[in-house]
C-alpha positions as CSV (number, residue, x, y, z in Angstrom):
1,X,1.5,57.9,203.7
2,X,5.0,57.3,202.7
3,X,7.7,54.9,201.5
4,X,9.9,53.5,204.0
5,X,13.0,51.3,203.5
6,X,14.5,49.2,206.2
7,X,18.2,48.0,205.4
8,X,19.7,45.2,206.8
9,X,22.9,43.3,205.4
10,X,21.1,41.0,203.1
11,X,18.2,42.7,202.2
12,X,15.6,45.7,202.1
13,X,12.4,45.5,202.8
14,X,9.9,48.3,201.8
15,X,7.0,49.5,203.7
16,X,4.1,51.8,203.5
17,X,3.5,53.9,206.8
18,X,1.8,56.4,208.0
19,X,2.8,59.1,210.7
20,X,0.1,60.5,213.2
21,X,-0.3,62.2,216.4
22,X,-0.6,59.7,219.5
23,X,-1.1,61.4,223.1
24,X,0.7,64.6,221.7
25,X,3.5,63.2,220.2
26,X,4.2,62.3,216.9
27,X,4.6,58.5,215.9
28,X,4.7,56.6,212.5
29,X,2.6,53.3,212.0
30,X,3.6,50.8,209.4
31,X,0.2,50.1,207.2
32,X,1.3,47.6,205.1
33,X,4.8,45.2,204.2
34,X,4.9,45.1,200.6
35,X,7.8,43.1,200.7
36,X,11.7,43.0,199.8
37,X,13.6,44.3,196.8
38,X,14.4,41.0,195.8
39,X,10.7,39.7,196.1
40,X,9.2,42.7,194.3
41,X,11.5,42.8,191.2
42,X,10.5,38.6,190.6
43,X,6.8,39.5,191.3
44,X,7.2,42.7,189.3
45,X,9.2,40.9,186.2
46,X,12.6,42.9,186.7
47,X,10.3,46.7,187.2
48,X,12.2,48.9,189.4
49,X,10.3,48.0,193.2
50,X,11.3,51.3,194.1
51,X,9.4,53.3,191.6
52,X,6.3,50.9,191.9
53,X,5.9,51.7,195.5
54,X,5.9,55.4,194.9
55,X,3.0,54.6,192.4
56,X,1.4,52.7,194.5
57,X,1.5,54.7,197.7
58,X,-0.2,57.8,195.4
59,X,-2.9,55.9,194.6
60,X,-3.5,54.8,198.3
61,X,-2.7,58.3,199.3
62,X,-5.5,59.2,196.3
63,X,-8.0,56.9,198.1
64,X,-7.6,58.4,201.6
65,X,-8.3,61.7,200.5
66,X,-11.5,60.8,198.8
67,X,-12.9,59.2,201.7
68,X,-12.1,61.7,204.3
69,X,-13.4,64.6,201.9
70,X,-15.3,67.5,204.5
71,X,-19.1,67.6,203.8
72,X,-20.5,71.6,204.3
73,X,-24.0,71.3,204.8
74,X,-25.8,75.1,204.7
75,X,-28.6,76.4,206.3
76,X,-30.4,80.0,206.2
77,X,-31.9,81.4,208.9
78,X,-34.2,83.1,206.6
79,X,-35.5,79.9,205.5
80,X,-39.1,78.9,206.9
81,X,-39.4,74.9,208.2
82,X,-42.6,73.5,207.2
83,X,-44.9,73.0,210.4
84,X,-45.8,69.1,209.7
85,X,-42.3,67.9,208.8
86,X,-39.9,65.8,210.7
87,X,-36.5,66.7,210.6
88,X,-34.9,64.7,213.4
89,X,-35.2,60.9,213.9
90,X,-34.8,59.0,216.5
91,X,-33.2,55.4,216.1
92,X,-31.9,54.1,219.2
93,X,-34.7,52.2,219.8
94,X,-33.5,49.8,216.5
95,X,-30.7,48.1,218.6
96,X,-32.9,47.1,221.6
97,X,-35.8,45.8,218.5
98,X,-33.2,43.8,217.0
99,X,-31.9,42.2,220.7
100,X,-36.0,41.5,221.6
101,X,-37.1,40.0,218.3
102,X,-33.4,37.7,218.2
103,X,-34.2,36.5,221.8
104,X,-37.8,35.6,220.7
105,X,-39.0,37.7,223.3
106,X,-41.8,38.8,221.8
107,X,-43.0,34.7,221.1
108,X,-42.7,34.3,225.5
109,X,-45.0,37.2,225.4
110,X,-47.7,35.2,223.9
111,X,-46.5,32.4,224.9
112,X,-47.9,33.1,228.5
113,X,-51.1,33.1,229.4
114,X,-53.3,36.0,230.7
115,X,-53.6,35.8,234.5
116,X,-56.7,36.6,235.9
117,X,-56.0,39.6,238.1
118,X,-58.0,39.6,241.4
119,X,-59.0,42.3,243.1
120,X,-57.9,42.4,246.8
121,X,-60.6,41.4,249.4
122,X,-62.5,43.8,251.2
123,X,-61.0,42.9,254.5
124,X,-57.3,43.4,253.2
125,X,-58.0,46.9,251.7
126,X,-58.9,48.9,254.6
127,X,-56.4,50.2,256.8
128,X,-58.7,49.4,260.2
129,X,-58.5,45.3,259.4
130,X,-56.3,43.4,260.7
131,X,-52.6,44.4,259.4
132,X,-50.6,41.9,258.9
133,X,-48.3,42.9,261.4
134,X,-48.4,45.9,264.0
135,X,-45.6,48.6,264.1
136,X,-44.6,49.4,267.7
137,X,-45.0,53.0,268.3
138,X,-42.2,52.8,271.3
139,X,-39.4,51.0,271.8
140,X,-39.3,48.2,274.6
141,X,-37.5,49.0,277.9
């Protein structure tokens, strides 16, 4: 991030922005307006604006870099995995649990009761009964 002054006839107004890589080409995006000269030096009691916002802008500059720190996680292929352990989880499951227990799906569960399921009639589950409707084995002149 950087310090960016915009001029204009009456007054200049300071900016922190940020230049990245968009489709291939490079563009800068303004992060924050921390105001004008004449603004800052009232809220900073006379304090040169200027050498507040390159202050400030290492400190945020400080920040980024802390958060985006690279993490190396090592293995050895040496290493023996204990038979019983788990080492991979799987937690997509959690989203769909939260929807189904929010909708009180699992109260309309209960909610309804046991139907009695029937078995079909004898005279229904053979094939030679009467179907309940007969399939043409030739088409009609």
């Amino acid at each position: 991030m950087k310090l960016t002054v915009s001029r204009s006839k009456n007054a200049a107004s300071l900016y922190v922005t940020k230049s990245m890589y968009v489709n291939g080409t490079r563009t800068s995006k303004i992060v924050e307006k921390l105001g004008t000269e004449a603004e800052l030096r009232k809220k900073l009691n006379g304090a040169d604006p200027y050498e507040w916002a390159k202050k400030y802008i290492e400190e945020l500059n400080r920040k980024e870099k802390e958060e985006n720190q690279e993490v190396m996680v090592k293995y050895s292929p040496s290493k023996l995995i204990p038979k019983d352990k788990q080492h991979s989880f799987n937690g997509g499951y959690l989203f769909l649990q939260q929807l189904y227990h929010g909708l009180g799906l699992h109260k309309i569960k209960c909610a309804i009761p046991a139907v009695a399921i029937t078995p079909m009639p004898p005279a229904l589950a053979t094939a030679e009964a009467s179907p309940l409707f007969e399939i043409p084995t030739a088409i009609p002149p």
